[in-house]
C-alpha positions in Angstrom: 6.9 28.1 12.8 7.4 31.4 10.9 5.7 33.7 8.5 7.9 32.0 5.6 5.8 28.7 6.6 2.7 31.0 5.9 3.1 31.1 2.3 3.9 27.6 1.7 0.5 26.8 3.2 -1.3 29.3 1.9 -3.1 29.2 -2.1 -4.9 31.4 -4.5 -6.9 29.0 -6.8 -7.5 29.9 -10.3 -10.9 27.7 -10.3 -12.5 25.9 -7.2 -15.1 23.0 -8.6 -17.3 21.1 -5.5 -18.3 18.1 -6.5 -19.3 16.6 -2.9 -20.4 13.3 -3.5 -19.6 10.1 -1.0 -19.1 6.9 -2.4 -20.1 3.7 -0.6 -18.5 0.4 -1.0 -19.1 -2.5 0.9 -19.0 -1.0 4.8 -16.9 2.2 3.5 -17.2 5.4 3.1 -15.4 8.0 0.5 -16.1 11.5 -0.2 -15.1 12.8 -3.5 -14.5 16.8 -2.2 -14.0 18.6 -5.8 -11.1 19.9 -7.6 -9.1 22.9 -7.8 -6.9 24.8 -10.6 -3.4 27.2 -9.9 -0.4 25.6 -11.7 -2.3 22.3 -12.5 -5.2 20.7 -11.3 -5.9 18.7 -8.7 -8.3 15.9 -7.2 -9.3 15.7 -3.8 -10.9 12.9 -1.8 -11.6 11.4 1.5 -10.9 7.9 2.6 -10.9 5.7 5.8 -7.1 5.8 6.9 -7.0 1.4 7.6 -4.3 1.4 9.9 -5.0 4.4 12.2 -8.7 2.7 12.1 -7.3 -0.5 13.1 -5.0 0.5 15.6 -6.6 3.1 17.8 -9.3 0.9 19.0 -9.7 0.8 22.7 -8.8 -3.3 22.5 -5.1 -3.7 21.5 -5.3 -6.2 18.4 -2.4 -8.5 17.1 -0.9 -8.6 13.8 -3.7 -11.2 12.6 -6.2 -9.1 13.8 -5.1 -6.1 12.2 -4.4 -8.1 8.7 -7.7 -9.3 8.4 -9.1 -5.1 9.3 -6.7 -3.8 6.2 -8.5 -7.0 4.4 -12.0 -5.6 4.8 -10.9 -1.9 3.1 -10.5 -2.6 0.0 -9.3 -0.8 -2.7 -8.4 3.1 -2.4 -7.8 6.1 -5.0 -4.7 6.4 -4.9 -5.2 3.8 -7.8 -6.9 6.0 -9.9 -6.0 6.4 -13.7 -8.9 8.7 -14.3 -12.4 10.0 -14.6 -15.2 11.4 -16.0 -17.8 14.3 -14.8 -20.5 14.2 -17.2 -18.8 13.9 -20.9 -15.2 15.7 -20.2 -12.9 12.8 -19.6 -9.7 13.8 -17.6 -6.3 11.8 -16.5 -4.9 11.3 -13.4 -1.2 11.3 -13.5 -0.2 11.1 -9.8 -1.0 11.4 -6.6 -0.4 11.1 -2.7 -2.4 10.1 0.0 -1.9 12.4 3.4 -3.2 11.7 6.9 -5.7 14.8 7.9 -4.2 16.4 10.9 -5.0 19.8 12.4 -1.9 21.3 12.4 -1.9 21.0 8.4 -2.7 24.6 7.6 -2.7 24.2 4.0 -5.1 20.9 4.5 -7.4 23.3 6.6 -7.4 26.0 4.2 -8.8 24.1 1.4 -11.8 22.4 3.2 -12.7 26.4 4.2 -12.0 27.1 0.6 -14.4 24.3 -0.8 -17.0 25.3 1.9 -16.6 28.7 0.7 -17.5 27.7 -2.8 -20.5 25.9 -1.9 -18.9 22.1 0.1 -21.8 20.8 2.5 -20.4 18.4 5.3 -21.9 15.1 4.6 -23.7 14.5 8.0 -21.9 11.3 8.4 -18.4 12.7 7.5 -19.0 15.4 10.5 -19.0 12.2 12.9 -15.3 10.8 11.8 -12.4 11.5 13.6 -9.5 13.0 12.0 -6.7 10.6 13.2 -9.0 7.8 10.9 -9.0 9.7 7.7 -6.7 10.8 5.2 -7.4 13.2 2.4 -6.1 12.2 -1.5 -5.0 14.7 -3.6 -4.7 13.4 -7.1 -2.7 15.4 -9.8 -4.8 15.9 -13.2 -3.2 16.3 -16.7 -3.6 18.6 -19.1 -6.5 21.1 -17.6 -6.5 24.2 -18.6 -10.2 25.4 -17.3 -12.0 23.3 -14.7 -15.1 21.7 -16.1 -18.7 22.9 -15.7 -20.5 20.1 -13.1 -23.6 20.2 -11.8 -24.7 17.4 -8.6 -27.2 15.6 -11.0 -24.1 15.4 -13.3 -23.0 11.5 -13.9 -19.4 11.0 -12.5 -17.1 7.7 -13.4 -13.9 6.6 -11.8 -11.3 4.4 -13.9 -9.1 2.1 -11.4 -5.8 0.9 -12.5 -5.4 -2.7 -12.4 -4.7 -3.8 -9.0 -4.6 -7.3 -7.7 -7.3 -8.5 -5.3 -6.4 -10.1 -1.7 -8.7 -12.9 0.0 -7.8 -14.4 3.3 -7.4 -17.8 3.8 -5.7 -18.7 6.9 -4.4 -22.5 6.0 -2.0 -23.8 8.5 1.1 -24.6 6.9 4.1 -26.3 8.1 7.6 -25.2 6.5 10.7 -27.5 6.7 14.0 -25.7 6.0 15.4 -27.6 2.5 12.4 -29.5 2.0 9.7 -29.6 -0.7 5.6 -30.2 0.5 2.2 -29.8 -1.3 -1.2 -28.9 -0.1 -4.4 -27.5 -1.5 -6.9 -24.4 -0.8 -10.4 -23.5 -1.7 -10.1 -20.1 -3.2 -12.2 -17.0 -3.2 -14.4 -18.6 -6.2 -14.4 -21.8 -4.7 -12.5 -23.2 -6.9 -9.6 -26.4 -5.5 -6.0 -24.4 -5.7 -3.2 -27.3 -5.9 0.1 -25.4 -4.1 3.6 -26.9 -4.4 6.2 -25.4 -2.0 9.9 -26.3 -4.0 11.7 -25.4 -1.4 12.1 -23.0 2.3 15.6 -21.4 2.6 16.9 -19.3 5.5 18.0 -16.2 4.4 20.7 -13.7 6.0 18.8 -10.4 6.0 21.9 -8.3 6.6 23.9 -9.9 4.3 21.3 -9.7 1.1 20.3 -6.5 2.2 23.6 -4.8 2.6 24.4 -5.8 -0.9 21.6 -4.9 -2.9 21.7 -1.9 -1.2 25.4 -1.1 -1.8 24.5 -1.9 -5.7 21.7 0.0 -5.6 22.3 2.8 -8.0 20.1 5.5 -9.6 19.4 3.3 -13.0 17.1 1.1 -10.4 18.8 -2.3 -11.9 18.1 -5.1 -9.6 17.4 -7.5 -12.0 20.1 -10.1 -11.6 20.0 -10.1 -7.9 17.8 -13.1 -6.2 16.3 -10.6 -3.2 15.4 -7.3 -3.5 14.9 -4.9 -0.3 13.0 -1.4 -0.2 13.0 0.5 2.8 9.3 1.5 3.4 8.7 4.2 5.6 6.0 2.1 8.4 2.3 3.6 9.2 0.4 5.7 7.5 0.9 6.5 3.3 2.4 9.7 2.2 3.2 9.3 -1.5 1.3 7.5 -4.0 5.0 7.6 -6.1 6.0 4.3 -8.0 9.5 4.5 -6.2 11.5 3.8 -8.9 15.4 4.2 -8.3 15.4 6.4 -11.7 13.2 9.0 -10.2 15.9 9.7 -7.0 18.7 11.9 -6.8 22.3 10.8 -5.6 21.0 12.1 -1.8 17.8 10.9 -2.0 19.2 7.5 -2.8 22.1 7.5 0.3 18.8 8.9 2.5 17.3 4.9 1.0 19.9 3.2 2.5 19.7 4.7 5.7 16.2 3.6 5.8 17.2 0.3 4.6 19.8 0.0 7.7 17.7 1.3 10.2 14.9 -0.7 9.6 16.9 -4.0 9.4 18.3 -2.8 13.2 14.9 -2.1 13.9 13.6 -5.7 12.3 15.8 -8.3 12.5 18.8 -8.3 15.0 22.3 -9.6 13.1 22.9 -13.3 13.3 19.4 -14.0 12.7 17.9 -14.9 9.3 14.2 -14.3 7.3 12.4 -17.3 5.8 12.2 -18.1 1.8 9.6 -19.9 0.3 9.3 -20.5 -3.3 6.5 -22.0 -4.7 3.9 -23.1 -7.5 0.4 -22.7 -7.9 -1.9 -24.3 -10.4 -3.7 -20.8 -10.8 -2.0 -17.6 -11.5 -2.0 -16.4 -7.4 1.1 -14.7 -5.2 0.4 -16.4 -1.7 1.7 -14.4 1.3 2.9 -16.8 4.2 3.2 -15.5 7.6 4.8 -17.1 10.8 2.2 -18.0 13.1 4.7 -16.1 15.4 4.4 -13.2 13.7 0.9 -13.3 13.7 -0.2 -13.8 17.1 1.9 -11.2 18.4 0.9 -7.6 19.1 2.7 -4.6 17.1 6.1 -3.6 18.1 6.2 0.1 19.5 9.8 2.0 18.5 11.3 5.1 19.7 11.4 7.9 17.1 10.9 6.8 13.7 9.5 3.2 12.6 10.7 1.4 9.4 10.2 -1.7 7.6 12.1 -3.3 5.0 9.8 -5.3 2.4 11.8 -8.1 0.6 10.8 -10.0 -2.2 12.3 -13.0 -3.2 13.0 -14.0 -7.1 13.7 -17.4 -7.6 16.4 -18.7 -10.4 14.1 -20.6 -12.7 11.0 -19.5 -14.0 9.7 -23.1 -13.5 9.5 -25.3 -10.7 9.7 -29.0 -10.7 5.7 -29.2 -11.9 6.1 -27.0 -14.8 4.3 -24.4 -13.5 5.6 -20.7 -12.8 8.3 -20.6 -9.8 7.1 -17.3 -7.4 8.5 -16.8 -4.0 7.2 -15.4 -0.7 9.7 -13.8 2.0 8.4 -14.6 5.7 9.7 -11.8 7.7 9.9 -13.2 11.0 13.1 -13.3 12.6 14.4 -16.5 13.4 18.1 -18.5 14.6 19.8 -19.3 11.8 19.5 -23.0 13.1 16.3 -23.1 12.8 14.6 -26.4 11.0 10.8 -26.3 11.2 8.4 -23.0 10.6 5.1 -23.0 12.2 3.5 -21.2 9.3 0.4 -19.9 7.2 -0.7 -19.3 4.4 -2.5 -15.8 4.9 -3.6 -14.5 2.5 -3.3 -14.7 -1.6 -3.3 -11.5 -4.1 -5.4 -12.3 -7.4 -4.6 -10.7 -10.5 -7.7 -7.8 -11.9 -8.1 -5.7 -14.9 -9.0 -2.0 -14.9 -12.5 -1.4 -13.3 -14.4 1.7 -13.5 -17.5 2.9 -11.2 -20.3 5.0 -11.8 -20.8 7.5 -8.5 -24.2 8.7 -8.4 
């Protein structure tokens, strides 16, 4: 470090705004901190980190285990499109979601900032570790003066559409080249009819090298059947929509190293991932996971850890029931002899509108 680092971290605010109030939902806790105005204006709030919760527990927990913990957190806001404090509306057009940490000066000089202006702790906030937070800075457009807010003032947060996940856990047994059908009670209790068309085995390396190589900076992917994006693994760090468009020429060589490395990391060459394409007679995208997969503990890699999320796009849009053909990658690593998958269905992602909620 250096004292060029120093004034990277350190602001002058035009306008600091507290607003200090903690939200509750279900067993979690947020804290909306306040805003603040140089060049634009900005958002902040505090929310439970899910996977450093989940994984810093004395007890080591498998995959299932730690599944089912993201499960119980819910919905973040990172997914905010806006809000309201009192009767000035304002628009959120970004954001990114950063894990607190000590050694973030910038971080640290904010919360002293806030508290200078007014922040009070909440008591329970004081009793959270750092490593299971993460702060959310959310850009706001168009702000010229930051708005006059008082504590009894009503505040209102507007959630972009984002699609609910319910556990379900059905044991499901996949045949390579064969079609089965089962059923599920859903969320609402409601009979789900589920037709599996067909399980393929599919040559990570080979579909991923390709759509990668073709991967250019107009983000067309359209007429491939698989498409692979690198995800950096662990913690958030960009609430970005990761569109192709949006990266420069190195920016988009720096995505295929990712993609390379994570397949090394992943899935050793000569093995193969599992496709399943399916129907459902409600509009649901089911997640099947490997019972494998599942009932093993998290893999620990030297220097960085990547994971390569591929999503499978079948060639009809109908299957052989007439109802819309999805599919559902199973990223499990298996011989590319391989005939019969232990399976689940895990989980299922339900469709929402945009929500808003009042914060008191």
């Amino acid at each position: 470090m250096d004292f060029s680092s120093l004034e990277g971290f350190h602001t002058k605010w035009r306008d600091i705004l507290v607003i200090g109030k903690t939200i509750e939902r279900g067993s979690m806790k947020y804290h909306v901190v306040g805003m603040t105005l140089s060049d634009e204006a900005r958002l902040y709030v505090i929310e439970p980190c899910p996977e450093a919760e989940s994984l810093s527990g004395k007890v080591v927990q498998n995959q299932r285990q730690i599944l089912k913990e993201l499960e119980r957190h819910g919905h973040g806001y990172l997914d905010c499109r806006g809000f309201s404090l009192g009767n000035e509306h304002m628009k959120v057009q970004g954001g990114t979601g950063t894990p607190l940490t000590p050694d973030n000066h910038g971080m640290t000089q904010l919360f002293f900032d806030m508290m200078d202006a007014g922040w009070t702790i909440p008591g329970w906030l004081k009793e959270v570790d750092w490593d299971n937070l993460m702060l959310i800075t959310l850009d706001v457009a168009n702000v010229e003066k930051l708005p006059a807010f008082t504590p009894d003032m009503p505040m209102t947060i507007t959630h972009r559409p984002s699609p609910d996940r319910h556990v379900v856990e059905k044991t499901v047994t996949l045949n390579v080249g064969k079609s089965r059908s089962f059923r599920f009670t859903d969320e609402h209790g409601d009979e789900v009819q589920c037709h599996i068309n067909n399980v393929t085995l599919i040559d990570a390396w080979k579909s991923a090298e390709e759509d990668l190589s073709r991967f250019d900076s107009s983000g067309d992917t359209s007429d491939k059947r698989s498409v692979c994006e690198p995800v950096c693994a662990g913690k958030p760090e960009s609430g970005g929509s990761g569109k192709a468009e949006q990266l420069s020429p190195e920016h988009l060589e720096r995505f295929k190293e990712l993609g390379h490395d994570a397949l090394e990391q992943n899935c050793p060459k000569g093995m193969c991932y599992v496709g399943v394409e399916y129907e459902c007679s409600k509009d649901l995208n089911l997640v099947f996971y490997s019972k494998q997969y599942l009932d093993s503990q998290p893999q620990t890699h030297e220097g960085s850890s990547h994971f390569l999320m591929m999503r499978l796009r079948p060639d009809a849009e109908t299957g052989t029931h007439g109802l819309p053909l999805k599919g559902c990658v199973i990223q499990t690593p298996v011989p590319p002899d391989t005939s019969e998958i232990p399976a689940e269905l895990f989980m299922y992602y339900e469709k929402t509108g945009e929500w808003t909620e009042m914060v008191s």
